[in-house]
N, C-alpha and C positions, 0 to 999 in steps of 0.2 A: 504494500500500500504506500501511495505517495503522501508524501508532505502535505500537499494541500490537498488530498484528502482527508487527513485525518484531520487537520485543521478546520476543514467547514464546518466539523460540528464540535465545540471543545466539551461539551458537555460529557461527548463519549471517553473523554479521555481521565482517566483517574489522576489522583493530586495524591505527596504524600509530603505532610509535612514533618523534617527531621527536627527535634529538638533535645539537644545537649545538654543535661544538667547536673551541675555540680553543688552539691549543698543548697536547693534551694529554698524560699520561703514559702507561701501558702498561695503566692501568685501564680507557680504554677500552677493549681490547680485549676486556679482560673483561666489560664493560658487554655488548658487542653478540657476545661468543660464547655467554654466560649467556640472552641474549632468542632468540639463534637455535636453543640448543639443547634447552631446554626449552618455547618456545612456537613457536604457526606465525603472531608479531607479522612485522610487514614494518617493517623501519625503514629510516629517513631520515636519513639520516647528512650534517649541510654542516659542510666545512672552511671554518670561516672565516679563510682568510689567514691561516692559522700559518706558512706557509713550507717551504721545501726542507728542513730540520733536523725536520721532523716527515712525511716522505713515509712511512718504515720505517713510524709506526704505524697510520697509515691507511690502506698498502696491504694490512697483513693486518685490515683490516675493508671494503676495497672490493668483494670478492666477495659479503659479506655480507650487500648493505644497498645501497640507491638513494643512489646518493653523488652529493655535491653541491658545489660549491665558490664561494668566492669568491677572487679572484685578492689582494684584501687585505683586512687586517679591518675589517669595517663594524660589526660588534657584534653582542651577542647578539640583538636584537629584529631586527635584519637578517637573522640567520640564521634565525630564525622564521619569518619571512617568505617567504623564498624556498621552504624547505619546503612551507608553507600553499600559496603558489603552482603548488607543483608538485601537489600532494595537490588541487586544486582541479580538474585534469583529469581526475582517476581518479573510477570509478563510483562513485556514492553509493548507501546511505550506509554510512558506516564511523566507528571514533573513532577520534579523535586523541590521544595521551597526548604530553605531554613531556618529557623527563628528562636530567638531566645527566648528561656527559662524565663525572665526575672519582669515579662509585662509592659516590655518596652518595645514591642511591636503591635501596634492595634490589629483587631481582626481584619480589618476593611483593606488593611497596607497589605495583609498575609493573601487577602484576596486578590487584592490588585496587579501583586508580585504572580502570582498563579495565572492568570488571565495573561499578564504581557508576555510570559515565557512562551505560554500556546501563540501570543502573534507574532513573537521572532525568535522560534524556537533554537535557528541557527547560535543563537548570542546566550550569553550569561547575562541575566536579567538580575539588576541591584536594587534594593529599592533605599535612595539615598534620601539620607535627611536634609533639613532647610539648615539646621542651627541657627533656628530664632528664638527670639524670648530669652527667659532664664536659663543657661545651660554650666553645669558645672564646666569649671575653669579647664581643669583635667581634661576633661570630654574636648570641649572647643580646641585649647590649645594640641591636645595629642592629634584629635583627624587633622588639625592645619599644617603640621610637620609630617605627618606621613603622607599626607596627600603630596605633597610639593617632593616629599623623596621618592616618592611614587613615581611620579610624573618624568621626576630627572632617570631615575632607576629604570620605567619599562618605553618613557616614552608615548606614554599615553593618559590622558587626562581624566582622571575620577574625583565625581565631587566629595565622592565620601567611602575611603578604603577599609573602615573600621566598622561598616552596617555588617551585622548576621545576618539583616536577614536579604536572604541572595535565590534566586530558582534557575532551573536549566532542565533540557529533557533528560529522558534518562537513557537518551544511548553516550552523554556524555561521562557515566559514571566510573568509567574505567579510566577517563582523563582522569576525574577530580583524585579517583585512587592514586593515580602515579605521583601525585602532587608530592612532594618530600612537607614536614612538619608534621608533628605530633600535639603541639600545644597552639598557641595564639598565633604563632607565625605562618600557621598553614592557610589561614584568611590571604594574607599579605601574599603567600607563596602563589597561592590559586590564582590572584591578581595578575601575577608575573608572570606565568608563565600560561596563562591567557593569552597575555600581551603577547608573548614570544610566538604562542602557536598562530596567532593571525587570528583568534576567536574574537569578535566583538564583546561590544559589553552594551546592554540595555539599560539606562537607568529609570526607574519610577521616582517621584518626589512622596516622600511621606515624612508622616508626623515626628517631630521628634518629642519622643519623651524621657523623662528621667524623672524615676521615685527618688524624694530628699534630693543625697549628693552622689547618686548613684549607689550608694554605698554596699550597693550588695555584688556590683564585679569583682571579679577575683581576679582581673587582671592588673598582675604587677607592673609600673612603669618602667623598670627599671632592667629587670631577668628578659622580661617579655619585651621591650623595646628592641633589646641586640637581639634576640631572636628574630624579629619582623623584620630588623635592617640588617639583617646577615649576609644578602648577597653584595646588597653596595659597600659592606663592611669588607668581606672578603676581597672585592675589586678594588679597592682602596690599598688593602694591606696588601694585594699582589702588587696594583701599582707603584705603590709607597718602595716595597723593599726591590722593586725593578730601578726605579730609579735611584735607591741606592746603589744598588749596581752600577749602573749608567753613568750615576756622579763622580763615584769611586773612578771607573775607569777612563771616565772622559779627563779627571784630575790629572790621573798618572801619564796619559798620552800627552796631555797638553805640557804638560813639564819636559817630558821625554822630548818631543818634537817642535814645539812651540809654532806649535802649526792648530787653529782654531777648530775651522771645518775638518780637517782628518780626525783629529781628534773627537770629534763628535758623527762623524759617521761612523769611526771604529768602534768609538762606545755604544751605539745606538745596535749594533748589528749583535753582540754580543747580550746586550741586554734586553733585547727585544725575544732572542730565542727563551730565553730562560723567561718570558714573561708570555709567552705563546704557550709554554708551559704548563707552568700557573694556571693561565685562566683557561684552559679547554680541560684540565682533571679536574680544578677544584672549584672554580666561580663557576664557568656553563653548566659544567660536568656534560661536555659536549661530548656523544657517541659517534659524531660520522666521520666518514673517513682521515687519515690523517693528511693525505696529501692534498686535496682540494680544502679542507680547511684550512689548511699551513701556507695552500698559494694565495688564499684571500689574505688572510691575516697577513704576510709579508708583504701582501701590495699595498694595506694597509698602513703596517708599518715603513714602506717605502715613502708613499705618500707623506707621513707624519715626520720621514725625516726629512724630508725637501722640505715641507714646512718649519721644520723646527730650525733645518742649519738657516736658512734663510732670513728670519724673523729674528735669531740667534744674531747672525751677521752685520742686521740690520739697526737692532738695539742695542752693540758694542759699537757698532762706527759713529750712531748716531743721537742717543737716548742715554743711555749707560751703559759709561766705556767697562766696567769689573765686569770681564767674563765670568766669572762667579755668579754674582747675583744673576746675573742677564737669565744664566742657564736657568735658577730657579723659576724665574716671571715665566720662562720660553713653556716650560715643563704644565706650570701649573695651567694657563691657558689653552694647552692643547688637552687637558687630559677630558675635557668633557665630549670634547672631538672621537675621542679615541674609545670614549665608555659608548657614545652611542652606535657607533657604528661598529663595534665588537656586537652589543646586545643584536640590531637588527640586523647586522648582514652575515657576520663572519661566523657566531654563535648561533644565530637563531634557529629554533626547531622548525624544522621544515613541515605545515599543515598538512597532516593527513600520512605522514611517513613514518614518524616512530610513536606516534599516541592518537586513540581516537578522541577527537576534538570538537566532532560534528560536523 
């Protein structure tokens, strides 16, 4: 059956909605008697290792809902996970909607996000907040910085990377599995590498709410931050200690020969290979071949070194004479050049060749 057949009627198509809970309060319950008694959604309820001091509130949502449990907490992306798993036995196709525990997604947005997925089922449907009104500080200032590292990171603009709640059909399910994280990073991960496989993104506008100061997430700023920003962390620390490399060596040539440009194209070819390195095992964790990867990436780095001796040449004769500092200005200005077109051209997963994506 084609796509737009099964789209004429979405009525035919089942909904299921996943929800991940960790220690929560009595709002679940209202969460999943609200979706049971106004829709005929199926939800997926995993207890992730909240413990014996939370049995009372999940056993009045176990009748409800395909319950699921982890014996301790693994995290929210684990419990994701397990869901997907399970949802990956049931007959296709149906959507998938996500949404939290804690009653900070209304029914109507849970609805809305179900409804756009069936009209552009190709994409990952978001449903993003306004951040109007009163919004804890936390909240506003965390989505404003990861948006924006988001954006430098996949290259692609979301107004709001930190919404749960998210839908997709479910022949995407074995993408969202291959996703790497276990905990809160696996949101931010699914984002990326979205972005990489060429999958759009749908967003809906919905309400933003927040009980009190939110105070009932459990997500840490801190553990959970370098989690979420662990690829451009890693890009960074590969870049960073590449161009130690690079400085090192462009130092010693430039002494040796007191020659500028040699000097910086010896060091650039040396520290580029050790940095092609780097980033195709441990930042892409790139599978495809090594040799057409290796001839992008070197035209790349070709490229970036005609720009760099260049601009290098140009800001010693003319701007500031200290080849030293020059080289750091030359470095830091190119490296946004170099993250993005690593990410889209030389790294990126090819749609439809190593993950199904939709």
């Amino acid at each position: 059956m084609e796509w737009g057949d099964i789209m004429a009627d979405t009525n035919q198509i089942p909904v299921y909605v996943v929800i991940p809970a960790f220690e929560p309060d009595e709002k679940l319950i209202s969460v999943v008697n609200g979706i049971t008694e106004e829709t005929d959604f199926r939800i997926i309820l995993v207890n992730d290792g909240s413990g014996a001091d939370y049995d009372g509130i999940f056993s009045q949502c176990k009748d409800k809902t395909v319950y699921l449990e982890h014996e301790k907490n693994r995290g929210k992306g684990a419990a994701l996970k397990t869901a997907f798993s399970y949802l990956k036995e049931q007959d296709s196709p149906f959507v998938v909607v996500t949404a939290d525990a804690d009653g900070q997604h209304k029914l109507s947005d849970i609805i809305c996000v179900s409804e756009a997925v069936s009209e552009r089922p190709e994409r990952l449907t978001m449903g993003c907040r306004k951040f109007t009104g009163e919004i804890p500080l936390r909240s506003r200032f965390g989505n404003s910085v990861t948006k924006y590292v988001y954006s430098f990171a996949a290259g692609v603009k979301v107004s709001d990377t930190q919404t749960g709640l998210r839908g997709f059909m479910s022949d995407k399910l074995d993408f969202m599995l291959s996703v790497s994280g276990e905990r809160y990073e696996y949101e931010m991960n699914m984002l990326l590498e979205c972005a990489r496989a060429g999958t759009g993104f749908n967003e809906v506008p919905i309400e933003t709410v927040y009980i009190g100061e939110n105070e009932t997430s459990h997500f840490h700023p801190l553990a959970d931050s370098v989690r979420i920003y662990r690829d451009i962390i890693k890009f960074s620390c590969a870049s960073f200690v590449s161009f130690i490399v690079d400085y090192l060596l462009y130092t010693v040539f430039l002494l040796l020969t007191k020659n500028l440009i040699a000097s910086n194209i010896m060091a650039r070819v040396l520290s580029a290979s050790f940095n092609f390195t780097m980033n195709k095992r441990y930042v892409f964790r790139n599978k495809d071949k090594l040799l057409p990867t290796a001839v992008k990436y070197f035209a790349l780095a070709a490229f970036i070194l005609a720009a760099n001796t260049l601009i290098l040449d140009l800001l010693v004769k003319f701007v500031i004479p200290n080849e030293f500092i020059s080289k750091i200005i030359v470095e830091i200005l190119l490296f946004m050049l170099s993250w993005t077109v690593q990410r889209t051209v030389v790294f990126r997963t090819r749609k439809g060749k190593d993950r199904n994506v939709g």
